[in-house]
C-alpha positions in Angstrom: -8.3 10.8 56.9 -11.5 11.1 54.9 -10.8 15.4 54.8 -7.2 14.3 54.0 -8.4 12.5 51.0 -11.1 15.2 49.8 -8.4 17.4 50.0 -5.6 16.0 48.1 -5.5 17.4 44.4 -6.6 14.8 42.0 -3.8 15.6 39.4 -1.6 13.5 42.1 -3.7 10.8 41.8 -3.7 10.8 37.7 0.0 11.4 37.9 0.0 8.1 40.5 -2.1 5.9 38.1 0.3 6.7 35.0 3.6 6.0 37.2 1.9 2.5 38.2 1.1 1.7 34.7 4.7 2.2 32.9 5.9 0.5 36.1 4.2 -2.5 35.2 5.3 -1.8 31.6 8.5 -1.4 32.6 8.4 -4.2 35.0 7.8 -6.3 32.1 10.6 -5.1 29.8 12.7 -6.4 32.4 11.7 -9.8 32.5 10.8 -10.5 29.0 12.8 -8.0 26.8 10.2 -6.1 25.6 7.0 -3.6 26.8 3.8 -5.5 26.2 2.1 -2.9 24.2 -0.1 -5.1 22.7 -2.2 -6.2 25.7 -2.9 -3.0 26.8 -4.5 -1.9 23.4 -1.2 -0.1 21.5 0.0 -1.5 18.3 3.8 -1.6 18.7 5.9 -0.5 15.9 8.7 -1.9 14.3 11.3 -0.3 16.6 10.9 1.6 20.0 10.0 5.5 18.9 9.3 4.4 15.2 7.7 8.0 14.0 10.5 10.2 15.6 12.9 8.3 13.6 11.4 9.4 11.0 12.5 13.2 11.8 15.4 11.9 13.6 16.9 10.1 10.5 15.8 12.9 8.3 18.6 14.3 10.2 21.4 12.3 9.2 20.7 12.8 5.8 21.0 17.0 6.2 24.4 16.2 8.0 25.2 15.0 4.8 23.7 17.1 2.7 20.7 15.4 1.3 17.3 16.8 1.0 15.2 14.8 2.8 11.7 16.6 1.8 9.4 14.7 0.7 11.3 11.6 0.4 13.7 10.8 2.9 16.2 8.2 1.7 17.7 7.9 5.4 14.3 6.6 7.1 14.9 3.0 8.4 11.4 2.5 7.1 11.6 4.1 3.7 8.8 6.2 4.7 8.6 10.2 2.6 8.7 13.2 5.7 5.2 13.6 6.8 6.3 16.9 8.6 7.1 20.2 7.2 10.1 21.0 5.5 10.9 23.4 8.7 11.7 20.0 10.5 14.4 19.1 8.5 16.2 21.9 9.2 16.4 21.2 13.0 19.8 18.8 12.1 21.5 21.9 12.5 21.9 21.1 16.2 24.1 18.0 15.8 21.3 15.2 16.2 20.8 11.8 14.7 18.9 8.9 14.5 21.4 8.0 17.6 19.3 10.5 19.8 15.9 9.0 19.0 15.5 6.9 22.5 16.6 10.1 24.4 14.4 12.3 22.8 11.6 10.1 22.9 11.7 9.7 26.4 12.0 13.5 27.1 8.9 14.0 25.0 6.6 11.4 26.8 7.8 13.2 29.6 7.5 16.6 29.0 4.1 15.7 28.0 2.6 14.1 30.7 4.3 16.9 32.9 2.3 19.5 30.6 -0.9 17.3 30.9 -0.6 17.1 34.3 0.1 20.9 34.7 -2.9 22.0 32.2 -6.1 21.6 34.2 -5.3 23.1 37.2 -6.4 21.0 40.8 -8.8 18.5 40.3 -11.5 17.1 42.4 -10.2 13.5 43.7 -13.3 11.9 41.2 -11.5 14.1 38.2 -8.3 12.6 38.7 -9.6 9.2 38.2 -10.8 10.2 34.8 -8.1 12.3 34.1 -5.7 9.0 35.4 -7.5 7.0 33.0 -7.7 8.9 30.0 -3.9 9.3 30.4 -3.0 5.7 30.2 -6.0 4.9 27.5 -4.7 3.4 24.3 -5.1 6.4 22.2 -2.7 8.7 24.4 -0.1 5.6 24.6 0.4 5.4 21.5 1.9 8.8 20.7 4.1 7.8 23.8 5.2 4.4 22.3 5.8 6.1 18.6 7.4 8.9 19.9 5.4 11.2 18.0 6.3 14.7 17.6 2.1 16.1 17.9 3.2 14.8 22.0 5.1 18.5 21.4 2.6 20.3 20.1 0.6 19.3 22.8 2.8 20.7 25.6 2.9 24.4 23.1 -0.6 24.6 23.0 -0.5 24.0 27.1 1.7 26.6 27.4 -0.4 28.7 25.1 -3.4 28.2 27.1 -1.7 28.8 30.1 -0.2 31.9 29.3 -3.6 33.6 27.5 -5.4 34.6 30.4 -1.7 36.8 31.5 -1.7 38.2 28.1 -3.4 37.1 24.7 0.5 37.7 23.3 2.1 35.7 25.3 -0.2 33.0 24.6 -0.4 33.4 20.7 3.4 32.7 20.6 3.2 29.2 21.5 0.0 28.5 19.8 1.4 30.4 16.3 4.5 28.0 16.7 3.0 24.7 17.0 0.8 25.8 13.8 3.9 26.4 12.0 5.7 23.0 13.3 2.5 20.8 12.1 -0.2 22.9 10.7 -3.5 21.4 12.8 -2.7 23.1 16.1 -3.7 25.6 14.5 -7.3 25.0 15.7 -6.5 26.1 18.8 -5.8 29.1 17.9 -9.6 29.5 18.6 -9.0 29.9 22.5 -8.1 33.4 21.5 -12.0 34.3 20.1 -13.2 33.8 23.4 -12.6 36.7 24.9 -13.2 39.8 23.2 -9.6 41.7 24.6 -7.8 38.6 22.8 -9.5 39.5 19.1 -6.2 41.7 18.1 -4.1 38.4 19.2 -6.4 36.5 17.1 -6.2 38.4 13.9 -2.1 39.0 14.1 -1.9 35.1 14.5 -4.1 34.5 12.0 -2.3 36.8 9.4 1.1 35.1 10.7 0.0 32.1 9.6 -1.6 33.0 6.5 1.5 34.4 5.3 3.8 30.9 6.4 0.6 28.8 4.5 0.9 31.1 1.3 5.0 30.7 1.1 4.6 27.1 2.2 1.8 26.4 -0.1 3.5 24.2 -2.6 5.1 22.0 0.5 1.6 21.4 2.0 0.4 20.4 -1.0 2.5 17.6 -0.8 1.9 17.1 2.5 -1.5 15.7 1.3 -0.7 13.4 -1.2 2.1 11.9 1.3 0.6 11.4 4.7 -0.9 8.1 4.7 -5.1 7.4 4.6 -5.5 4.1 6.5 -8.7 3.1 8.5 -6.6 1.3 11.5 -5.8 3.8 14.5 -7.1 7.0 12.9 -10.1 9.1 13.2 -12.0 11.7 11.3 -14.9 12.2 8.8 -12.5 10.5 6.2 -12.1 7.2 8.2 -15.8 6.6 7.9 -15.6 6.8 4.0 -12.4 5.1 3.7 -13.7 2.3 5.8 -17.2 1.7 3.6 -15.0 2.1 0.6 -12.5 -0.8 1.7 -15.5 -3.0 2.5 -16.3 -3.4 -1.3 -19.8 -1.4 -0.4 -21.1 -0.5 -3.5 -22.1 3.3 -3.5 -18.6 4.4 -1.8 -16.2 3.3 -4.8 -15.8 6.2 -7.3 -13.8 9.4 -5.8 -16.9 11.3 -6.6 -19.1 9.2 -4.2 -16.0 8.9 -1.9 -16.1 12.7 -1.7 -20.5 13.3 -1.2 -20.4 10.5 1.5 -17.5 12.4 3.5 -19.7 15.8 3.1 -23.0 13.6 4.2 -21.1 12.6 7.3 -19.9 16.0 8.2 -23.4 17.2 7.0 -25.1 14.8 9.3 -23.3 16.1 12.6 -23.8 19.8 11.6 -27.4 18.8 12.1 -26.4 16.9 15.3 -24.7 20.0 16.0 -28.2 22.3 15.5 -30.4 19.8 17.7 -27.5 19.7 20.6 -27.7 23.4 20.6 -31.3 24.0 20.6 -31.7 22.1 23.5 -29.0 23.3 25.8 -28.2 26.3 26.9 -26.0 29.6 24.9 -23.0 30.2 26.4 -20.0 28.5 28.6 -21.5 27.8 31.7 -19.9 30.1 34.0 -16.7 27.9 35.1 -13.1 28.1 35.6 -11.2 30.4 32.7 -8.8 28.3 32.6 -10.5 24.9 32.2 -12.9 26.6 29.5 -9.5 27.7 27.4 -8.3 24.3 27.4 -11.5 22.7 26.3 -11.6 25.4 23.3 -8.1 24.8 22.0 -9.0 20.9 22.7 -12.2 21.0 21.5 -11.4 23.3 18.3 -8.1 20.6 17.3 -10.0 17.9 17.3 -13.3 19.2 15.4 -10.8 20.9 13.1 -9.0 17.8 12.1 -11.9 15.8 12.1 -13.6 18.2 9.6 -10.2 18.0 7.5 -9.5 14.5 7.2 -7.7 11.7 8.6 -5.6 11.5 11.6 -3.6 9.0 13.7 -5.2 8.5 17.1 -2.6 9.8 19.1 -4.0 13.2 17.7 -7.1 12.2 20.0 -4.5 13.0 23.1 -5.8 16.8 23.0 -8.9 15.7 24.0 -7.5 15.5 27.6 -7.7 18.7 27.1 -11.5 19.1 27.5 -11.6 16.6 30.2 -11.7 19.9 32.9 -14.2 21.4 31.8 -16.3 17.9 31.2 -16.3 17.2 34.6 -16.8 20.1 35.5 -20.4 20.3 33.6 -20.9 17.0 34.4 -20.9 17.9 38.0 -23.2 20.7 37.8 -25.3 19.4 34.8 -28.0 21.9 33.9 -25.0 24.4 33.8 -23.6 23.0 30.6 -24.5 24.9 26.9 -25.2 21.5 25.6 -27.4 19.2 27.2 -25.4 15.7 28.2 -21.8 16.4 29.6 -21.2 13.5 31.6 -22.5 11.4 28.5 -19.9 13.4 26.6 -17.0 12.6 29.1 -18.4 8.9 28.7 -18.0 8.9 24.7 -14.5 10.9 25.1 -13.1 8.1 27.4 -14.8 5.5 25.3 -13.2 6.8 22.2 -9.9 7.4 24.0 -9.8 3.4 24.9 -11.4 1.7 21.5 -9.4 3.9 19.2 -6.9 1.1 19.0 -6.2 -2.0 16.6 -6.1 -4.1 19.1 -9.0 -2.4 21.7 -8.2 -3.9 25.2 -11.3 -5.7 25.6 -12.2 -9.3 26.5 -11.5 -12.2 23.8 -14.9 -12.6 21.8 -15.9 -9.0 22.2 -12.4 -7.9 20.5 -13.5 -10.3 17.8 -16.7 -8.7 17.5 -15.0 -5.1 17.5 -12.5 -5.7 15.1 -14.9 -7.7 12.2 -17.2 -3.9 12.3 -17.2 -2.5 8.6 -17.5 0.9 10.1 -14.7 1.0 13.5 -17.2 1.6 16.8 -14.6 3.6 17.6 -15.6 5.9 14.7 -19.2 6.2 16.0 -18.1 7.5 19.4 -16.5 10.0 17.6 -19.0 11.3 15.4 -21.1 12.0 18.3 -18.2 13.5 20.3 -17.4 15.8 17.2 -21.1 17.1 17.0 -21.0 17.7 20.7 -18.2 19.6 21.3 -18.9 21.7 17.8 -22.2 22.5 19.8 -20.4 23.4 22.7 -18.4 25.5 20.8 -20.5 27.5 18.6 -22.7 28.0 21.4 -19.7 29.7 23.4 -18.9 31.8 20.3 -22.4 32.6 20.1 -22.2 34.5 23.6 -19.1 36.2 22.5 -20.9 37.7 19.3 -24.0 38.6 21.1 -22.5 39.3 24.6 -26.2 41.6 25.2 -28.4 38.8 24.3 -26.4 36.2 26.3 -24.1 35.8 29.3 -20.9 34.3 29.2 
């Protein structure tokens, strides 16, 4: 029984833990009416799937004929398209605002599927952590919103899936999600870290030069309409944003707003430096497939933590670099930056406080929520300079492939 258990793949076991925990959800619907979101650390929206109504109802209003970019007069919440214009376009196929609670299931599902496909099989230990980062707060709530990035997710899975066949193949996917929502972009890293991929690299990176430059004008927009708010977001702007709503005196003007977010991102370059003097060059010598996904993980969520601020369900493509944690974890010295398993302990920690209401015990939620900087936030920081370390160090080896093994 014991060999039986050693070798049983832990994916089935993370798949297993997520099927008991919307059971229970589920379970609960059924007696009361509604999921209880809120006790397991996800601030529910106004209405099931609340952010793909947002595209959804945008829609309706092509189906008759409005424009519905920026401002999108058909969104229950009166909120302007946070998506590229390219979305609104998709009505074309006959969908509504009807469709939302269909589509939002097949999206939670066709996510966990890909997350559950990505890393490959997974020590019984790894599928534990993989189980619980999963059902963690942070990854819920893209489920309970309905949130398109839960797509982008699954085409940058595919992307990394299909790189090591052919770098083409797996720019495709990768190129697409960058021109559905912009920040997947990042990933688009994965393709640096082979040398055989560079050609894949620069065409993706000239296709998507060319869509910013004719799209310029709509992204611009894009900035002054996506919402900054402290509550379930992350990134260097959250930290500022968070000071400046707390009245505290030297983050008021934009001018100091601005220096403070550069001091923050300043202040884990240097992290960054230290981390990387003390750990090794290099990726450590592991699975190819577990070291893509922790670069187009890694490189999405130091990307749009460099670039401002996101919604915490953007924090789901750090399952990504789960893998490859363990997997330095497990053999320590191995790692390029010194710490892994401390790493995978700040990733998990920030996948579980990232919430509004953090699942934790009465006083200690108090405590949590009265912070003028989000703890949250803190875990973060640290995870951002880390994985930037691990990252530079990796494209270190690839510049310099005589000085260093990777």
């Amino acid at each position: 029984m014991r060999r039986r258990l050693r070798d049983l793949d832990g994916r089935v076991l993370a798949g297993a833990i997520v099927v008991v925990f919307l059971a229970v959800l589920l379970s609960f619907r059924a007696a009361n009416g509604s999921i209880p979101w809120a006790h397991v650390g996800v601030e529910p929206g106004d209405k099931s799937f609340a952010d793909l109504r947002s595209v959804t109802s945008a829609w309706d209003c092509t189906h008759h004929g409005i424009q519905a970019f920026p401002d999108n007069p058909c969104d229950p919440f009166h909120r302007p398209a946070n998506y590229p214009r390219l979305w609104t376009h998709l009505g074309v196929f006959g969908l509504g605002e009807s469709a939302t609670v269909p589509l939002g299931i097949a999206i939670a599902v066709v996510f966990l599927l890909s997350a559950l496909l990505v890393p490959g099989r997974l020590a019984l230990w790894e599928g534990a952590v993989y189980g619980l980062a999963l059902i963690a707060p942070a990854t819920m709530l893209g489920i309970e919103r309905g949130n398109v990035d839960l797509l982008m997710f699954a085409l940058v899975v595919l992307g990394v899936l299909l790189v090591r066949r052919s770098p083409w193949a797996g720019a495709v996917p990768i190129v697409l999600a960058g021109v559905l929502k912009l920040f997947p972009a990042f990933a688009g890293l994965v393709l640096l870290r082979v040398r055989r991929r560079w050609p894949a690299a620069l065409a993706s990176l000239v296709v998507l030069g060319v869509y910013v430059l004719v799209t310029l004008n709509d992204i611009r927009t894009l900035r002054h309409v996506i919402p900054r708010v402290v509550v379930n977001s992350y990134g260097a702007g959250v930290i500022v944003e968070a000071l400046h709503e707390s009245n505290v005196s030297w983050v008021q003007s934009a001018a100091e707003v601005r220096y403070v977010r550069l001091a923050v991102l300043a202040l884990g370059a240097a992290l960054a430096i230290v981390l990387l003097a003390l750990g090794r060059r290099g990726d450590g010598g592991e699975d190819d497939r577990r070291l893509d996904a922790f670069w187009a993980g890694g490189a999405i969520f130091v990307g749009t933590y460099v670039f401002g601020n996101n919604f915490d369900y953007r924090l789901a493509f750090l399952l990504l670099c789960i893998p490859q944690l363990c997997a330095w974890s497990r053999r320590g010295g191995e790692s390029p930056v010194p710490w892994p398993a401390a790493a995978l302990a700040l990733l998990l920690g920030t996948l579980w406080l990232s919430s509004s209401v953090p699942p934790l015990p009465f006083g200690a939620q108090t405590w949590y929520m009265k912070q003028t900087i989000p703890p949250d936030e803190i875990l973060n920081f640290l995870l951002f300079a880390w994985i930037g370390a691990a990252l530079a160090s990796g494209l270190w080896a690839v510049v310099r492939p005589r000085a260093y093994r990777s």
